[in-house]
C-alpha positions in Angstrom: -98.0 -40.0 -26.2 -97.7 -41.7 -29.4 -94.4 -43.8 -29.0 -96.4 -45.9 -26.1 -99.6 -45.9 -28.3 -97.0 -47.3 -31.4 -96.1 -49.7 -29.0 -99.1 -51.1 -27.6 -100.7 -51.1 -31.2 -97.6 -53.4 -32.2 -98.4 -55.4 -29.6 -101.8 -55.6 -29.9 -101.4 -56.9 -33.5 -99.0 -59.9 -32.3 -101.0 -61.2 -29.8 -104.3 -61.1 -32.2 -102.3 -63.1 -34.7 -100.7 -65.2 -32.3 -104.1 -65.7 -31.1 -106.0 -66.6 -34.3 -102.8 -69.0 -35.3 -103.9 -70.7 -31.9 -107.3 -70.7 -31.1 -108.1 -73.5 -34.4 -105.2 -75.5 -33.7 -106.4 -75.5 -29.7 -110.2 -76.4 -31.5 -108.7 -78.9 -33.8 -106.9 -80.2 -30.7 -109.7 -80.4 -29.0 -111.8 -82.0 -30.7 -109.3 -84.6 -31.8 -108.6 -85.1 -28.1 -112.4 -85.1 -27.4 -112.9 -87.5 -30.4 -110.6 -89.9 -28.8 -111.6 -89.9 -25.3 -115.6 -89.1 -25.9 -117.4 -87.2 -28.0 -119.8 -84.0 -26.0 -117.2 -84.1 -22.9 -115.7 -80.7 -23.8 -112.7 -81.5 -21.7 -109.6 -79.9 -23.4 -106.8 -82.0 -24.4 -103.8 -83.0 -22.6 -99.6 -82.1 -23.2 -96.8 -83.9 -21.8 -94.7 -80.7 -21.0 -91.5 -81.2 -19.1 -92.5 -85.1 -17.5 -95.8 -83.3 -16.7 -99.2 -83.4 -17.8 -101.4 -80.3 -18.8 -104.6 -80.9 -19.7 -106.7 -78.3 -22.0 -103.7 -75.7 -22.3 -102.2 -74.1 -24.8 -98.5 -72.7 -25.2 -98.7 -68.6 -26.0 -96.2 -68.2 -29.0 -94.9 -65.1 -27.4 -93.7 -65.8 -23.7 -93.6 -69.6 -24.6 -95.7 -70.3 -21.3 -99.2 -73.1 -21.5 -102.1 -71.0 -20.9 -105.8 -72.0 -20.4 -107.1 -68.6 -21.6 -106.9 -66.6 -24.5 -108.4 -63.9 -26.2 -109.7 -62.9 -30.0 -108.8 -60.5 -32.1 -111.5 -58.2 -31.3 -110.9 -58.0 -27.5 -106.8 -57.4 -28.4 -107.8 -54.8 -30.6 -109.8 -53.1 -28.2 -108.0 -53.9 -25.3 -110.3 -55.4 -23.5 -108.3 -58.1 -21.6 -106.0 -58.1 -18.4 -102.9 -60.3 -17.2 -103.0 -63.4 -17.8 -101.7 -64.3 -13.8 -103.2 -64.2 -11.0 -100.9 -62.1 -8.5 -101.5 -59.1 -10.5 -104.4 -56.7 -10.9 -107.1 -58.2 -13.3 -107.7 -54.3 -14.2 -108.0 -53.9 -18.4 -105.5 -53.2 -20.7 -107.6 -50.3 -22.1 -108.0 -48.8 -18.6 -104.2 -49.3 -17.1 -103.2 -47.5 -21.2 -105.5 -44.5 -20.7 -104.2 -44.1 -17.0 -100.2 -44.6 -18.7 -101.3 -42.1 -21.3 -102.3 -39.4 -18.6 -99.5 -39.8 -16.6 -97.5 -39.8 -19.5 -98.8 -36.4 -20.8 -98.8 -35.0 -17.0 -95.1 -35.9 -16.8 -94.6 -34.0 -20.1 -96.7 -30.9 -18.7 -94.5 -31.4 -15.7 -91.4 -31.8 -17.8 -91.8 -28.9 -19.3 -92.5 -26.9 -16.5 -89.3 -27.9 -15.1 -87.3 -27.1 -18.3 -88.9 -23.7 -17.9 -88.1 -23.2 -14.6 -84.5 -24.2 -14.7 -83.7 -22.4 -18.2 -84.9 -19.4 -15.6 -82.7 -20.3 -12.9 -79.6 -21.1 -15.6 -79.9 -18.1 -17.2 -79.9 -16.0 -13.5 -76.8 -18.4 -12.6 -75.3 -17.5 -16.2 -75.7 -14.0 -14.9 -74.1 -14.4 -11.8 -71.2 -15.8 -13.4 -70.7 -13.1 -16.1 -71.2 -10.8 -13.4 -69.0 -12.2 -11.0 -66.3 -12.5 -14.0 -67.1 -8.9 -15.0 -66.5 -7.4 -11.1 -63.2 -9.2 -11.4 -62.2 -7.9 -14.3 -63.1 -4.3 -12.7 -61.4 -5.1 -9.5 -58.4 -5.9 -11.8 -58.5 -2.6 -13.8 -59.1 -0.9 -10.6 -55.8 -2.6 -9.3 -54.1 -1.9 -12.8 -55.4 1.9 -13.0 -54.0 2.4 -9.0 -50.7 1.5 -10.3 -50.8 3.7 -12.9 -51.7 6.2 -10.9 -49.1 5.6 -8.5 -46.6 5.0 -11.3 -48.2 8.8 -12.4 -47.7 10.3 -9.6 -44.1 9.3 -9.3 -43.5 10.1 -12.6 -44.6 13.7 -11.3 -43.1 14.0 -8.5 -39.6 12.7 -11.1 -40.4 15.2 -13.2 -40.7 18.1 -10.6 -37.2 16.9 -8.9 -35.9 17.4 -12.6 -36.9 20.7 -13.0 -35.8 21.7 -10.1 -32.5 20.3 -10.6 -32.8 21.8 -14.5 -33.4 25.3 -12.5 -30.2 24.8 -10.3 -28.6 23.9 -12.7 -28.9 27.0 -14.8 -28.0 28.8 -12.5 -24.9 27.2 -11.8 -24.4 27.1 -15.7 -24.8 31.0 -15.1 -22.4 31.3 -11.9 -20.5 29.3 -13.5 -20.3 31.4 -16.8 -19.7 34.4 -14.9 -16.6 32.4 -13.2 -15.6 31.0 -16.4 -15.6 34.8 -17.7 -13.5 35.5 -14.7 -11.0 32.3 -14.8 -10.4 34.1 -18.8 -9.5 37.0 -17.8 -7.0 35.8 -15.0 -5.4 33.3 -17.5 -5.1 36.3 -19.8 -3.4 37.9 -16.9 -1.3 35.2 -15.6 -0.2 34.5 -19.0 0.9 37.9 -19.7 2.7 37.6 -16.1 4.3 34.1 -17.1 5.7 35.8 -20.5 7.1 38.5 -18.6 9.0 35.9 -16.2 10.1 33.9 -19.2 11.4 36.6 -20.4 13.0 37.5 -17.1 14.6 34.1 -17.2 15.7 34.5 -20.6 17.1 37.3 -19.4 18.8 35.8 -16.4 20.1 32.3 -18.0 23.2 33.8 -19.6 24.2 35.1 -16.0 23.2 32.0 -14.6 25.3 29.9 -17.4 28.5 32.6 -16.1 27.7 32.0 -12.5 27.2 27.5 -13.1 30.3 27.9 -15.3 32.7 29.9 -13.1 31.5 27.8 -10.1 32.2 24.5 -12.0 35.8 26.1 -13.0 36.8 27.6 -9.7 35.7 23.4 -9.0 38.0 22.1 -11.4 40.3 24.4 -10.9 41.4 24.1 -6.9 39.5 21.4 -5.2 39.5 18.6 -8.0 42.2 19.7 -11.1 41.8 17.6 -14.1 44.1 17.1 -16.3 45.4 15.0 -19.8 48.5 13.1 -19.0 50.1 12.6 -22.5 53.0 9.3 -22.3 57.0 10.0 -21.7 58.6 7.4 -23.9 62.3 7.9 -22.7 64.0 7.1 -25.5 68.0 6.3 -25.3 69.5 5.6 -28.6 73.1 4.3 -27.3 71.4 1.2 -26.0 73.3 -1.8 -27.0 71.3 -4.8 -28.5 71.8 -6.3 -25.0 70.2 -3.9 -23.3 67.3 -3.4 -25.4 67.0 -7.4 -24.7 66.8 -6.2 -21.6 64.6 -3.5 -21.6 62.2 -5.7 -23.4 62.2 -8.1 -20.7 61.9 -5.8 -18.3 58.5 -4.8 -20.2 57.4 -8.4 -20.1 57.7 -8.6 -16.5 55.4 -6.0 -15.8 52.6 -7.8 -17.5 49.9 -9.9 -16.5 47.1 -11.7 -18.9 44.2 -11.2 -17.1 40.4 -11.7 -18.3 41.7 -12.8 -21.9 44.4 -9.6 -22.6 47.6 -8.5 -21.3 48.0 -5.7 -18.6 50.4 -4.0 -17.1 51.0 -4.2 -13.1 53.0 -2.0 -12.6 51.8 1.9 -12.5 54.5 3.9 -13.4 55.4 1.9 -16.5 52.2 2.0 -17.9 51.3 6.0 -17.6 54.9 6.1 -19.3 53.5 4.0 -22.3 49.9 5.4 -22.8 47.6 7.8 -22.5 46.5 8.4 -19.4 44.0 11.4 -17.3 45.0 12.8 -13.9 41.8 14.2 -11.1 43.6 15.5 -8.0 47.1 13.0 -7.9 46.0 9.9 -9.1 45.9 8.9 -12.6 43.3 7.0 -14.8 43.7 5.6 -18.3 42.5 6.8 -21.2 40.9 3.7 -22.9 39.0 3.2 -19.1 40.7 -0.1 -19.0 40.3 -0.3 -15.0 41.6 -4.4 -15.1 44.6 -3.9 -12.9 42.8 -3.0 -9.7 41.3 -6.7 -9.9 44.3 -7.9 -10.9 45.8 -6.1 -7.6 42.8 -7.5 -5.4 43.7 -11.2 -6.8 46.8 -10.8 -6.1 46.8 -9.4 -3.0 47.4 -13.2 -1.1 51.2 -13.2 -3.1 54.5 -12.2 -2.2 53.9 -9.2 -4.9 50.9 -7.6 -3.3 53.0 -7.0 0.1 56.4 -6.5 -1.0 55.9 -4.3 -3.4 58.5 -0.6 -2.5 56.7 2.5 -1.7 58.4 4.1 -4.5 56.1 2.1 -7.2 52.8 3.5 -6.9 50.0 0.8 -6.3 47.4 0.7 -9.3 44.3 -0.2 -7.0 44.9 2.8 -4.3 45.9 5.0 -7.3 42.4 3.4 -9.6 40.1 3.5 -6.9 41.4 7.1 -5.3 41.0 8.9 -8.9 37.4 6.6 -9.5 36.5 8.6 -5.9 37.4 11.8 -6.8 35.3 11.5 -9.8 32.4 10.4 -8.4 32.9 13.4 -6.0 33.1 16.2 -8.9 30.3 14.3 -10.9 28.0 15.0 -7.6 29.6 18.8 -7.3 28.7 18.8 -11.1 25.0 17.9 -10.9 24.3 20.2 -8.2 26.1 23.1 -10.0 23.6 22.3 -12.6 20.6 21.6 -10.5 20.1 17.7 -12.4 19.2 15.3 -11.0 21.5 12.1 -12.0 19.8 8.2 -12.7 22.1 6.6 -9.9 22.9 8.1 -6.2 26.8 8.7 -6.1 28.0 6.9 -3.2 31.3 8.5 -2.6 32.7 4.8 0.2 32.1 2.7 -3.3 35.7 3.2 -4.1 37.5 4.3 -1.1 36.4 1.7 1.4 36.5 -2.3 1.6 38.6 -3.3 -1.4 35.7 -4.5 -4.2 35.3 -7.8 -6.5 35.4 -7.8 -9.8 31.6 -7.8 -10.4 30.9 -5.0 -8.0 34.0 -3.0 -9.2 32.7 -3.3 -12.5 28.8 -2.7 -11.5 29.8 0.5 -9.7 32.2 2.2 -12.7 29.3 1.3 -15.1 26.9 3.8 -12.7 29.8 6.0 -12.5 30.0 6.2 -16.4 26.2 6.4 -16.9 26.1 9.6 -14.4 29.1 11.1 -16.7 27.4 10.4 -19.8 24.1 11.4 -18.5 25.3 14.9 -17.4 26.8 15.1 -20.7 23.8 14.4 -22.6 21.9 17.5 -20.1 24.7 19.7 -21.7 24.5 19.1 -25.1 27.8 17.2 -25.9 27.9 15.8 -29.1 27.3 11.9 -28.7 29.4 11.2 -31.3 32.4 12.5 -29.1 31.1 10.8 -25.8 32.2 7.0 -24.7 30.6 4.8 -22.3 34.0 3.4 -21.0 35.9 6.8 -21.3 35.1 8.3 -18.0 37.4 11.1 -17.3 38.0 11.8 -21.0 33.8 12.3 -21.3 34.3 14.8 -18.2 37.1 16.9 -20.1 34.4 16.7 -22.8 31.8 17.8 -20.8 34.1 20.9 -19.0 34.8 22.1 -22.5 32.5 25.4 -23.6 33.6 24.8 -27.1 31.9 21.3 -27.4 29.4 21.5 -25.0 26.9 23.9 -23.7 27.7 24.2 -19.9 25.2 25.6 -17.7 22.2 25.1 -19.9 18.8 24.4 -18.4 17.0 23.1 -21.3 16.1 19.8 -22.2 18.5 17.6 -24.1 18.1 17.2 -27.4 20.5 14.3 -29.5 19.5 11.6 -31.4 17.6 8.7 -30.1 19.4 5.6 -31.9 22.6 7.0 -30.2 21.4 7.2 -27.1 19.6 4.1 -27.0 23.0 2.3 -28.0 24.7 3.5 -25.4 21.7 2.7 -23.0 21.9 -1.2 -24.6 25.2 -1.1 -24.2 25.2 0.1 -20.2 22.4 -2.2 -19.7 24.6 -4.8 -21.1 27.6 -4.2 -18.6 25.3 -3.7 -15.5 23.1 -6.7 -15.8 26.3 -8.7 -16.8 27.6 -8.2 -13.9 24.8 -7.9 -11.5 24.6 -11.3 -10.4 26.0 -11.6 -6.7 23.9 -8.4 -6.3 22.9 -8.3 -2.3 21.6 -4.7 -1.5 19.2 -2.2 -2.9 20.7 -0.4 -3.6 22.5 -2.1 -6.8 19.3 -1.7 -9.0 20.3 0.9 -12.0 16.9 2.7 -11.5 16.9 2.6 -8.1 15.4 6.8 -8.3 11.9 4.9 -9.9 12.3 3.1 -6.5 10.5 3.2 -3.1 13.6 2.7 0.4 12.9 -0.9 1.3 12.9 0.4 5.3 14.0 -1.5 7.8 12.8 -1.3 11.9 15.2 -2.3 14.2 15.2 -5.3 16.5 15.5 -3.8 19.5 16.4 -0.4 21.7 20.0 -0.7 21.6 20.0 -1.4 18.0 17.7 1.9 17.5 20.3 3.9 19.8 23.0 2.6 17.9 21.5 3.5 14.8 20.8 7.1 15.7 24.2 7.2 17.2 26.0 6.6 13.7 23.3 8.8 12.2 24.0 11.6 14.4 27.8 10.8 13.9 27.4 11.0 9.9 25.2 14.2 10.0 27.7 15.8 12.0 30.7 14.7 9.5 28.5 16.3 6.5 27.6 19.3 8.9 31.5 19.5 9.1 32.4 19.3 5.6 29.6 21.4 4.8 31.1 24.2 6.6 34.5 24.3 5.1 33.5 23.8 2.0 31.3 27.0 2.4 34.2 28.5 4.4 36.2 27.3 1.0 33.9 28.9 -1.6 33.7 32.2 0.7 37.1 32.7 0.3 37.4 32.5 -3.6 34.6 34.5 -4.0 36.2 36.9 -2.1 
């Protein structure tokens, strides 16, 4: 209401000054205008305005337009004019402001009644949001106090199955005791048992070490005598110069340089110039310097090989016989004495197919290594044991004053020993392992799984169960007089 009022005042008070800066320059105008065209003919003046004429007008300092009428100050103040056109309403100004004030106060009243009304309505849709946000958030901790619940509930139904398995468990914890109680009392007994049959055995290992000992001499003594063969230097002291020249030559012919040393071919000569051990007939020597039985397989292509006369002994059959009757009494030896031996004694390694050097070699090195392995089991002084010295080890071994035959105790020597002669047997079988083609040529071949073989086809099978059959029959066989054997000593 009074911003318009402001207004129309303002305006009010520029047209009324407008108006009295007009009206005496429109009189003076006039009357100059009437003074030049007649005086008392009241006709206004005329303006040249845009190539026209207007006659008796007058421009309005406001809108810039040339009006005929204008008003005083009076009617402007009290608003007692209307438009100055003609297309509008020729109602008063005073009349058209009342009407403006009364619709502007009714739109205010009306304005107001609306800002009531919807301050209402906001304040109910304010509601109805919080409300709505507030059923979420209780739909939500509805959601969240179901799980819990449901977490609850299985937290219960946890907590029963634990007690339940608490409960069974005490009572096993209580069957369990009782059992342990009774699992006491029969260790106390068992162990009261086992020191009476240790004490049993204690009592019955010095029989046992008679029995393993006679056995093993009734052994040595008529199925496989062993012996020391000392040298028989015939010594003639009427022999000439010339024929110790020849004598000496004689010597020279029986020698052969083989694998970087000299050695003798010829086997009676050299048991009558060293050392030597006899098993059965056959003699071995001393030093376990086995070189002439490859030297006899090299040379068994040349005139010497096949002319030699039966009456000199041939050093490969008399090597590899003795090198099989050992192996035989090691095997009669480890079953005497119930041990079991690092390599399976073969007894066709020596007496069948004559042998190269690498495999002649690879097979007295596992022959050596079973000697010195039963031995060991005995308690034999290492120190009087070596590796090379086969038959010499077995004397050793057969001797009750240096070792302790028929024990069944652990050994017990000295570690740096043994592991130098294990580095040095290790040494001669890997050495001379390297046309190795079967199996059965690995040195811990008892750590070892039978690579088995199926046969090709039925006649092969039959074949092979033929020979098996065979073979079990032969060890049947000697089985049998060998028992028929040991019958008849005992008796």
């Amino acid at each position: 209401m009074d911003k318009p009022a402001n207004v129309t005042a303002a305006l009010l008070d520029a047209t009324a000054t407008t108006t009295t800066a007009v009206v005496p320059a429109a009189t003076s105008s006039a009357a100059a205008a009437g003074a030049s065209i007649g005086r008392g003919c009241g006709v206004p003046g005329c303006r040249k305005n845009n190539q026209k004429w207007c006659c008796g007008t007058e421009q309005c300092p406001m809108c810039l337009k040339f009006r005929k009428s204008f008003h005083c100050k009076a009617c402007v103040n009290s608003g007692n004019f209307g438009h100055s056109s003609a297309a509008f309403d020729k109602g008063k100004f005073y009349k058209k402001q009342g009407k403006y004030q009364s619709i502007v106060y009714s739109s205010n009243l009306f304005k107001n009644d609306c800002a009531k009304m919807f301050s209402k309505k906001q304040c109910t849709t304010l509601k109805k949001i919080e409300t709505s946000i507030l059923q979420e958030k209780i739909s939500l901790l509805k959601l969240a106090l179901s799980d819990k619940n449901k977490n609850l509930t299985d937290k219960k139904n946890q907590l029963k199955k634990l007690k339940l398995d608490i409960d069974n468990q005490k009572s096993r914890v209580d069957r369990y005791g009782r059992r342990v109680v009774r699992l006491e009392e029969f260790t106390k007994v068992q162990i009261i048992v086992l020191n009476n049959k240790i004490s049993e055995l204690f009592a019955m290992r010095p029989n046992l070490k008679n029995i393993i000992q006679t056995r093993i001499g009734q052994l040595v003594t008529h199925i496989f005598p062993l012996n020391e063969v000392h040298p028989t230097i015939v010594q003639n002291e009427e022999l000439d110069v010339n024929n110790s020249l020849s004598h000496a030559l004689a010597e020279a012919s029986k020698l052969t340089y083989v694998c970087g040393q000299w050695v003798d071919t010829c086997e009676e000569w050299s048991r009558q110039m060293e050392l030597g051990y006899r098993i059965v007939a056959p003699t071995l020597p001393a030093n376990g310097d086995y070189s002439a039985y490859n030297e006899w397989v090299s040379d068994k292509n040349r005139d010497y090989a096949f002319h030699q006369t039966f009456a000199e002994p041939n050093p490969a059959c008399t090597i590899s016989a003795a090198l099989t009757y050992t192996s035989q009494l090691v095997k009669q030896i480890s079953f005497f004495l119930d041990v079991f031996l690092p390599r399976r004694p073969h007894f066709s390694e020596f007496c069948g197919n004559e042998l190269n050097e690498t495999k002649f070699s690879k097979y007295v090195t596992h022959l050596n290594a079973n000697v010195l392995y039963l031995c060991f089991s005995q308690n034999v002084d290492p120190k009087l044991l070596h590796p090379d010295h086969t038959l010499k080890n077995l004397l050793q071994l057969l001797d009750t004053s240096v070792s302790d035959l028929g024990r069944v105790e652990p050994p017990d020597i000295d570690s740096k020993l043994c592991n130098a002669y294990e580095e040095k047997i290790t040494y001669q079988l890997f050495s001379s392992n390297g046309d190795s083609d079967s199996e059965d040529d690995n040195y811990y071949e008892w750590e070892a799984l039978p690579n088995v073989e199926y046969p090709a086809d039925h006649n092969q099978l039959s074949i092979q169960s033929t020979s098996s059959v065979v073979r079990a029959g032969l060890v049947a066989s000697t089985a049998a007089s060998l028992a028929s054997m040991w019958r008849g000593w005992t008796k």
